[in-house]
N, C-alpha and C positions, 0 to 999 in steps of 0.2 A: 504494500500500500504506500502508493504515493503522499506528500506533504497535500497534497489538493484532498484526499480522501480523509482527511483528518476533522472532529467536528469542530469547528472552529479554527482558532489559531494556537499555539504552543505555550505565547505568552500575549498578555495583553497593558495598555496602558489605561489606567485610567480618567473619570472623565477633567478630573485635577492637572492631568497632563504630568503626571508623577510616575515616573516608570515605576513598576511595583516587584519584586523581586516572586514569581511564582511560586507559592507550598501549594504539594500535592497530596493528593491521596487515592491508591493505587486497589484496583480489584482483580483479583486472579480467578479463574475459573477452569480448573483439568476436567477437560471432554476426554471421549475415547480416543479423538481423532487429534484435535489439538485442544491446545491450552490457549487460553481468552487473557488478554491483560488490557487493561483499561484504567487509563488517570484522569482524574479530575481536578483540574486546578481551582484556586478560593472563587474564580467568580463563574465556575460553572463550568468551563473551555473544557472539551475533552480528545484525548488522543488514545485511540486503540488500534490492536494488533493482533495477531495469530500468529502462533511457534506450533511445530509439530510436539504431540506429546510424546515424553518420555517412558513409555510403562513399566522401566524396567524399575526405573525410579524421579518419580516426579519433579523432585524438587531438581531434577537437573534442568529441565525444562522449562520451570516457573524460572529459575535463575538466567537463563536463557532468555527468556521472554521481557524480564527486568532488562536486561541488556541492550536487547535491540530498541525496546523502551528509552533507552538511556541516550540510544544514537539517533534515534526519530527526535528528541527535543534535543538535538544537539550538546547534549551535556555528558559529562564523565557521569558512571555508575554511581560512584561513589557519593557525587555533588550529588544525582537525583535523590537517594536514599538519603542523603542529608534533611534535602528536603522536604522529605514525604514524612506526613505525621500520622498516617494511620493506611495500613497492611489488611485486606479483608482476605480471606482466601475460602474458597470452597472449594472440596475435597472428591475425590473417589476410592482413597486407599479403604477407607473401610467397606465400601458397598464391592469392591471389585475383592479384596479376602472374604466376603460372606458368600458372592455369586461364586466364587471360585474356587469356596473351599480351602483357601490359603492360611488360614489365621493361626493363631499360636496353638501348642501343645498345654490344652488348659486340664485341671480338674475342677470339681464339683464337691465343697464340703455344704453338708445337709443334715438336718434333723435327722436321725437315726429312725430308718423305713421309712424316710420319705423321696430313696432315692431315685425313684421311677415316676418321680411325677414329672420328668422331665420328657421322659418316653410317651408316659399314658396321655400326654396333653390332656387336653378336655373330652377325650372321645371322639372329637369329631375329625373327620377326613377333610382336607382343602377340596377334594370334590366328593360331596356326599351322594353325590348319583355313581362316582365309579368305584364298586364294589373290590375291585383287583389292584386299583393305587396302591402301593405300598408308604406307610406314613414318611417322611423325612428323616433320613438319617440324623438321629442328636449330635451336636458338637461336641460330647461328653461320653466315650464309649462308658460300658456299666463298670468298668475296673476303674476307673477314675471318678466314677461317683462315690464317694465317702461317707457314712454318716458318721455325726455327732453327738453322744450323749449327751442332748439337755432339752429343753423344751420350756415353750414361755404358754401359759391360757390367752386365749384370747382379747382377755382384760388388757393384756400386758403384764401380769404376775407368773410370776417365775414355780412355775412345776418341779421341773428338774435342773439345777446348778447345772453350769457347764462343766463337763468332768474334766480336769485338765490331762489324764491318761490317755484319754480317747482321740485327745486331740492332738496328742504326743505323737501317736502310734500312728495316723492318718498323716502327720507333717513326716514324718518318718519315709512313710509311704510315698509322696512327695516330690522328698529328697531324691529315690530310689527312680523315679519316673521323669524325673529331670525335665517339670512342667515349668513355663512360662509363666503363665496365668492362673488364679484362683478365680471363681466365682465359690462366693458365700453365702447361703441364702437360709436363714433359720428361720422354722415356722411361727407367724407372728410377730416379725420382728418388727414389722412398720406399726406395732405397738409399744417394743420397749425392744433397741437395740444395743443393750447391757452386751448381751454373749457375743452378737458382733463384733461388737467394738473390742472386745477379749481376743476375740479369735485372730484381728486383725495386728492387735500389740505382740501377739506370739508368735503370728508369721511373719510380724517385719523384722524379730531377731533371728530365726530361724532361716529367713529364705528371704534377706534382705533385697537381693535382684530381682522377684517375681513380682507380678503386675497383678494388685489384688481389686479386686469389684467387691464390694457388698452390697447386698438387695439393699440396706436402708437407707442406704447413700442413691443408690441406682434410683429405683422404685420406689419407697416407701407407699406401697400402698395394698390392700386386699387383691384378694384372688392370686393363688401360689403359682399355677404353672405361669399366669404371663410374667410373674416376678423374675421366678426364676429362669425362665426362659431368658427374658430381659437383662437382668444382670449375667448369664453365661452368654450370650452376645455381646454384651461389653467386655468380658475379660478375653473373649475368642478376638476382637480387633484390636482389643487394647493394647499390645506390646509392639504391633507392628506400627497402629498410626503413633503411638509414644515415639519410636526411636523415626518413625518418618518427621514427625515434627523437629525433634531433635535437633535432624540435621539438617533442616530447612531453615531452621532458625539459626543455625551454626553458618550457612553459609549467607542468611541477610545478614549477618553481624560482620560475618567477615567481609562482607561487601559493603559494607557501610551504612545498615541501616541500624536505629540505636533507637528505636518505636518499638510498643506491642506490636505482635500478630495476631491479627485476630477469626475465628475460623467462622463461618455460619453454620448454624445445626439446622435440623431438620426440621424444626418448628418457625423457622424462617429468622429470628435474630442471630446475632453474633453473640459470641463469651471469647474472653482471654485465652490463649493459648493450653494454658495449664488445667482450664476448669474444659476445653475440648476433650484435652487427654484423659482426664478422670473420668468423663462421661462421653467415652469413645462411642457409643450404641447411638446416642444422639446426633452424630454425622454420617448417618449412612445415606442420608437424601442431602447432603452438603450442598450438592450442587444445583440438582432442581431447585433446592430452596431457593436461590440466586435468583433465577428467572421468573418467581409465582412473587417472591417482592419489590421486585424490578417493576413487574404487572402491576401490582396495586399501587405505587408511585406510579406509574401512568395514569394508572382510572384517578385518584385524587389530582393530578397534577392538567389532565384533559377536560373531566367532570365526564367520563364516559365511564358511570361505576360498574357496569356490569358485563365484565368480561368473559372471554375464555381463553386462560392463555396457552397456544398452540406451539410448544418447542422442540424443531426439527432441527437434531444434530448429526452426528457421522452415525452412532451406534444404536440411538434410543430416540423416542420421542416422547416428552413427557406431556402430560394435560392436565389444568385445574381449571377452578372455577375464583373468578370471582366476583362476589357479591355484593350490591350496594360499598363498594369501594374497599370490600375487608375479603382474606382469604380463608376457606374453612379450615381449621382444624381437629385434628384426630388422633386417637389412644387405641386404632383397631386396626394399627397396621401390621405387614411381615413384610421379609423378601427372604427369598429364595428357602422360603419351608419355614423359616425360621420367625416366631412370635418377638415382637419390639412394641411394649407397650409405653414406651413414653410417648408424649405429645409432639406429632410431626405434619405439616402441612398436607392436606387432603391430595395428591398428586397423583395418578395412574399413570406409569410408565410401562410401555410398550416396546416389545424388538422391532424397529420400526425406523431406520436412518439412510443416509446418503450410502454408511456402508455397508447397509444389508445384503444379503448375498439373495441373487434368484437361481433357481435351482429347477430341476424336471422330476417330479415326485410322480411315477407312474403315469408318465405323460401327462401329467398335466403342470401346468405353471405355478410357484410357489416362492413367494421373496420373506427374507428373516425366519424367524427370528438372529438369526445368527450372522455376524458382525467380519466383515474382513479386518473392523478396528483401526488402530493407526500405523501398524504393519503389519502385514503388508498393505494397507487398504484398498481401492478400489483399484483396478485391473491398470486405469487411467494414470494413477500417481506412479507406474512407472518403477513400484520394488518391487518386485516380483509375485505380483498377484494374481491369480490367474483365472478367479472364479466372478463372474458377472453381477455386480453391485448396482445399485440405484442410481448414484454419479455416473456410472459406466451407460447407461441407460440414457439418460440427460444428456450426456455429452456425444451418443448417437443421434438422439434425436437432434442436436444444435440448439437444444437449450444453454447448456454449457462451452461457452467458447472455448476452444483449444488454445487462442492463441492468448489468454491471459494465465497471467503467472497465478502458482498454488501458492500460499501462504508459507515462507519456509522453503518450498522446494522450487523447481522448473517450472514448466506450464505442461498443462495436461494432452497425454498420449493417444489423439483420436486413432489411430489404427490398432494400438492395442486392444481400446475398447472394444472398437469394432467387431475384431478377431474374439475377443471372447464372447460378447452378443452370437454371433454368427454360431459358436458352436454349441451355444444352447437354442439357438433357432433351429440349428439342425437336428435336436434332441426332439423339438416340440414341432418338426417340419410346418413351421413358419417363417417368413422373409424378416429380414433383419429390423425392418422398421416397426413390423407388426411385434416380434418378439418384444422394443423396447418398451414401445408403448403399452405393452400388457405388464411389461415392472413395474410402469409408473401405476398404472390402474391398479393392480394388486395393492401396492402399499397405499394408494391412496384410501382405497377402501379401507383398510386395516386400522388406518389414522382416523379415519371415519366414525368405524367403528367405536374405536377408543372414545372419542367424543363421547357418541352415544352412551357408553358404558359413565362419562361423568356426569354427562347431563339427563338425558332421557329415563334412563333405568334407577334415578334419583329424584324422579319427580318435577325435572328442571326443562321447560321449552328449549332447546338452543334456538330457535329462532329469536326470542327476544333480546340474545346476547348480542354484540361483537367479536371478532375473533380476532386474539391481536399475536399476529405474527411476528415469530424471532427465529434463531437458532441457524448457522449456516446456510440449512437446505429449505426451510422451510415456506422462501415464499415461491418458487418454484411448485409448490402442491398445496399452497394454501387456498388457492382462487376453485382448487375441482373439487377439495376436500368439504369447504364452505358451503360449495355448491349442492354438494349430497345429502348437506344436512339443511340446504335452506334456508343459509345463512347468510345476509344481504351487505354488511359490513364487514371489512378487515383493515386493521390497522399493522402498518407494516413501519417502524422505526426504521430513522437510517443508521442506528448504529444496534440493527436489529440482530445482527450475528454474535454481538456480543453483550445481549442485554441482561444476560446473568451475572457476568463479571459487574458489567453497570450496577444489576442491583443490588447486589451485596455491599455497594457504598448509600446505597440507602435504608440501608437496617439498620435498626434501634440494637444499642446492648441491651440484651434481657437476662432476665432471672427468673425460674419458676418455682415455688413451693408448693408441695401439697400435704393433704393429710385425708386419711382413710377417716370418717364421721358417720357410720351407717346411722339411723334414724329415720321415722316417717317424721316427714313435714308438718303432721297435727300432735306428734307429740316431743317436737322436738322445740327447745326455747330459744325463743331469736335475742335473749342476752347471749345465751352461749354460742349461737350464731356468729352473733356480731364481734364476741371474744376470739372466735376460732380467725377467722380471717384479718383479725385485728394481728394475732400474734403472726400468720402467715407472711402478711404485707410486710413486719418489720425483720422478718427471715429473708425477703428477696431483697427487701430496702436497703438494708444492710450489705449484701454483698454488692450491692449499683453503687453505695455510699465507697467503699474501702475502692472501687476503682475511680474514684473522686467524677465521678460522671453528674451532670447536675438537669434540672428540669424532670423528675422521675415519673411517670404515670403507672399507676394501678390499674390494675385489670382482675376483676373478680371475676370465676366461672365454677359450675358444679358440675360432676357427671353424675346426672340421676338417673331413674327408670319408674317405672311403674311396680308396683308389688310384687308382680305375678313374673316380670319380664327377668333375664338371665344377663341383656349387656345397656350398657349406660349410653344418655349419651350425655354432650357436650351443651349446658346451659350459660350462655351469658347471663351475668348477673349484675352489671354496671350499671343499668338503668334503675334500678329499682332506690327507693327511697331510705335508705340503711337506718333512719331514727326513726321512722314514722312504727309505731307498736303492732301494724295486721303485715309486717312484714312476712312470716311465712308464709302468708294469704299469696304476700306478693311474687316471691320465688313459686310459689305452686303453679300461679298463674305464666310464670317465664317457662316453666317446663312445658306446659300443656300449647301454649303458643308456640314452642320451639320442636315439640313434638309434632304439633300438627304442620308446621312447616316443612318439615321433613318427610311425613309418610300421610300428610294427607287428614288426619283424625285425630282427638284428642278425647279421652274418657271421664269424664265428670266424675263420677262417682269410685276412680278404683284409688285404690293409695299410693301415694307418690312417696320414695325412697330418696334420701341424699347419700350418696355411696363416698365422693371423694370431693373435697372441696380443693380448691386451685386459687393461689394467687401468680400472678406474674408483674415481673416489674421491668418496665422498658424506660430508657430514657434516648431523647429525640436527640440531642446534642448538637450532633454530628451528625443532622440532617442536611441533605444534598440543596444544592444553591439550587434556584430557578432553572431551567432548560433554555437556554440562549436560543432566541429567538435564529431562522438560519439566516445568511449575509446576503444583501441583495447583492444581484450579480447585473452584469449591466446589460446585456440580453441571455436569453437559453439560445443553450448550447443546442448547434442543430443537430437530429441524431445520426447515427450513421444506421445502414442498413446489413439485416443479414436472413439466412435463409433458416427456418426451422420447420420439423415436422408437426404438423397439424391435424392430423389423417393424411396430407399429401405436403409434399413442400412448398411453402411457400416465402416470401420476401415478405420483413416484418423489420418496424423500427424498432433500433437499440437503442437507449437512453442512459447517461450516465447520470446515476441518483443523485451524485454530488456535484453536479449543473444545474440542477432541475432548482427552478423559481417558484416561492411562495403564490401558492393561486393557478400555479398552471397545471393544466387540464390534460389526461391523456387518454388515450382509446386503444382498446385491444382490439386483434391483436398485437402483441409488443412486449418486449423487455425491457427490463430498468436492471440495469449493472450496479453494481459497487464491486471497490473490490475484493469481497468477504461473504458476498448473499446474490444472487438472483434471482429477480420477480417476474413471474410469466402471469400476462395478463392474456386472455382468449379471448374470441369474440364478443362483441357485446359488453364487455368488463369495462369500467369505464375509474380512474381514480383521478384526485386532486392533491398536489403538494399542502400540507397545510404549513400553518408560520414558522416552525420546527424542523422543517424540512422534509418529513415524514408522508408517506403516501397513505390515505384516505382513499380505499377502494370500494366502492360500490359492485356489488356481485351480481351478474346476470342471472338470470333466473334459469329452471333445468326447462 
């Protein structure tokens, strides 16, 4: 990417005529394919890029990516890192050791016969219709589950002392197995975690190197398998993102930077370095998170509150929602078999990217789940790939120019592509074009689908949303995807390829506390109410306070359910008037309205549960300046022309996005370049620059 591709300028004067010395602040974003880095300086100015990722080990690549950073603003590394005051980074090292099975050699210490609750889950199958699934392999074979002589009552009263024999002979054990990681998880603890905290004073003399998780730290909260589930997912990624962090931080120090790092979790805020590493389970969506609060800083920053955000990258496409200007949250997630019940942004991710592979599945045509990644990746990039990807597809059709440079590498190998199109046309005895265009249709459906599976099957119109496109590949299949679902708007940023990196500088540091409070709501007393969440707030306050962060905002919420029901859900509770005395009246009424929002009916007459109360504490601080209007230019650029497949070929103009003038008008069909994203407008499609620079597309109808 060119100095013209950049949004803005590098440095600005301002309007004092006072040269002002630029501080930055820097978002990093590891895709499958590449890593995202993106700065913003104090009055808004932004410059981004794309580095190939490193998989073998990331931080070489974010370092990387700093660099070239360093040479696009013409400055030494060291000078930029000087003056960069805040490092956001979002992660994949933990979600790629859980898909992949990579993570530490952990054990499981546990209440004595409780050590199969990790096995027996809840009973139920991820698909309860197939009878032959076999359940998920645990991250804990049964020779490293341990139990523990002690046990606590439900009260939180201590039954049996911890026996310190028991726990001798288990660390023994241990030793002998030469595990990384502990997870600890004693029954009831998020009542009274006494024996915990025992257990974890005796392992750090004993097995000072091992990476210990305990449930009351992880979780604290009811219901055993997600706990422990939960907290053995944090000790299974914990040692590896610990020593990745490590040395990521080892090498910004060495390179001059003397700021926190700061990571985003999966609930869409940032925490300090050190509190990521403790609660490793919490970055397994590091990186979607990026992109779904990036979204919601557009819906408040445009007044377009109700989005869907659509993120097409090399290997995955993610989907969320968002609603009147806020993104949903949730405690009923997994990935790859495995239960993670802490609080993580509602987000469905799909095998679904530029570098999905298409394939001939008993003659017939079939693209992803499975990923060429970012080596070799698509056939096109010229390492040695051989197998027909979704870029491979694009760049037969002449959606993708050949003759622009990849990001990091050369420019893209049309006859390679070709050559491998061709020999799955020959699989599927179809001509080259028909073949391509059935990748594109395939995954488009798939992304469609995904949609519907956020919207539709949740009770939500997508027609009444916008769909706001990001992510490398994504505007290239945003305008047929839209179209399937009857979707009339799309918003397409121009620094859309990289609006994850973007939004992780628009995250609040947060904090969340909870507490297990089962109770019905008619017999439960809104003094004690008001106490529980009173002590909660000064639990999360306190940690926003010791990182001297200022402006704090509270966020009250509850997960309840009805009597009779098995899983909770997710109550705001902010609105409600916290001194007025028919307060429980009032929370009964936020569940029955939040219930019926979600499924449609609400039950008058059954009893309402409070299962776990939540506070969170975020503070805005280090809220993102304005979006700089984009720079009037002194006429558009006229476009050049080229040829694409359309069912036949044909001559379409190509536009370059960072020419394009506030207010001008363009018609499909047609492309819009940058050089990081491509947008394919087709017939009929029709969009407008808005004052941002951003393309405003009106969707033809099917």
């Amino acid at each position: 990417m060119g100095k013209a591709a950049a949004i803005g300028i590098a440095s600005k004067v301002r309007k004092t005529g006072v040269a002002m010395t630029p501080s930055y602040r820097i978002g990093i974003d590891v895709g499958g394919t590449f890593t995202d880095i993106v700065a913003i300086d104090q009055d808004g100015v932004m410059i981004f890029l794309k580095t190939p990722t490193t998989p073998e080990n990331q931080a070489l690549g974010v370092v990387e990516g700093i660099s070239k950073l360093a040479a696009r603003l013409e400055l030494p590394q060291k000078e930029l890192l000087r003056r960069t005051s805040r490092i956001v980074h979002g992660t994949t090292v933990a979600t790629n050791a859980l898909l992949e099975r990579k993570g530490a050699r952990i054990a499981l210490l546990t209440t004595s016969g409780h050590r199969d609750v990790l096995e027996m889950r809840e009973g139920l199958k991820l698909d309860r219709y197939d009878l032959r699934s076999p359940p998920p392999a645990p991250l804990v074979p049964r020779e490293r589950r341990l139990g523990i002589a002690e046990r606590m009552r439900a009260d939180g009263s201590i039954l049996t002392p911890l026996e310190r024999a028991s726990l001798a002979e288990a660390t023994r054990r241990l030793k002998e197995e030469r595990v990384d990681g502990i997870a600890v998880c004693y029954l009831h603890s998020y009542r009274n975690d006494r024996h915990e905290k025992e257990t974890l004073a005796y392992l750090r003399e004993e097995l000072p190197d091992a990476y210990v998780s305990l449930s009351s730290e992880v979780l604290p909260q009811i219901k055993e398998y997600e706990r422990v589930s939960t907290t053995v997912v944090n000790a299974y990624v914990g040692p590896g993102l610990r020593a990745y962090f490590a040395d990521l931080e080892h090498r910004l120090a060495t390179s001059g930077y003397e700021g926190t790092l700061y990571i985003i979790l999966s609930h869409g805020g940032v925490a300090p370095i050190e509190e990521a590493s403790r609660l490793a389970a919490a970055t397994v969506l590091s990186g979607p998170a990026g992109g779904v609060a990036g979204c919601r800083h557009v819906a408040l920053t445009t007044g377009n509150l109700n989005l869907i955000p659509f993120d097409m990258g090399g290997t995955s496409t993610d989907i969320s929602l968002i609603v009147a200007g806020e993104a949903a949250l949730s405690s009923n997630r997994g990935l790859a078999g495995q239960r993670i019940a802490m609080r993580s942004l509602d987000i469905i991710s799909i095998g679904a990217g530029g570098g999905s592979i298409a394939r001939a599945e008993e003659g017939a045509l079939d693209v992803g789940p499975q990923s060429a990644g970012a080596r070799p990746g698509p056939v096109c990039y010229g390492l040695n790939g051989t197998e027909p990807t979704v870029t491979d597809a694009n760049v037969v059709l002449g959606r993708l120019s050949a003759d622009r440079p990849l990001p990091g590498r050369g420019t893209l190998d049309r006859a390679a592509a070709e050559r491998a199109v061709d020999e799955l046309a020959g699989k599927l005895g179809l001509a080259r074009e028909r073949t391509a265009e059935g990748i594109v249709e395939v995954i488009n459906m798939k992304m469609a689908d995904g949609i519907r599976l956020a919207t539709v099957s949740r009770g939500v119109d997508p027609r009444e949303y916008s769909l706001l496109s990001f992510g490398g590949a994504a505007g290239l299949h945003a305008c047929d995807v839209a179209r399937a679902l009857d979707i009339s708007r799309i918003f397409v940023p121009n620094f859309a390829s990289v609006l994850s990196a973007w939004g992780m500088l628009s995250t609040p540091l947060r904090y969340e506390a909870s507490r297990t409070h089962i109770g019905d709501t008619r017999s439960l007393c809104a003094d004690d109410l008001r106490a529980l969440f009173d002590d909660l707030a000064k639990v999360a306050t306190d940690k926003i306070i010791a990182k001297a962060a200022a402006e704090i905002r509270i966020q009250r919420s509850a997960e309840m359910r009805y009597g009779e029901q098995i899983y909770e859900i997710d109550v705001p509770l902010d609105d409600l008037d916290w001194d007025a005395p028919d307060l429980m009246d009032q929370v009964s009424d936020a569940f029955r309205r939040r219930h019926e929002a979600l499924f449609t009916y609400s039950l008058s007459g059954q009893d309402i549960v409070l299962v776990n109360a939540r506070v969170a504490a975020t503070s805005d601080a280090d809220a993102l300046p304005d979006l700089p209007a984009s720079e009037a230019k002194r006429s558009a650029a006229p476009p050049k022309q080229g040829r694409i497949h359309l069912g036949s070929w044909r001559k379409v103009p190509i536009y370059p996005l960072d020419a394009l003038l506030p207010g001008q008008k363009l018609a499909g069909p047609a492309l819009i370049e940058a050089d990081t994203t491509t947008v394919l407008l087709k017939d009929d499609d029709r969009a407008v620059v808005n004052r941002w620079g951003w393309l405003d597309i009106a969707v033809a109808a099917r």
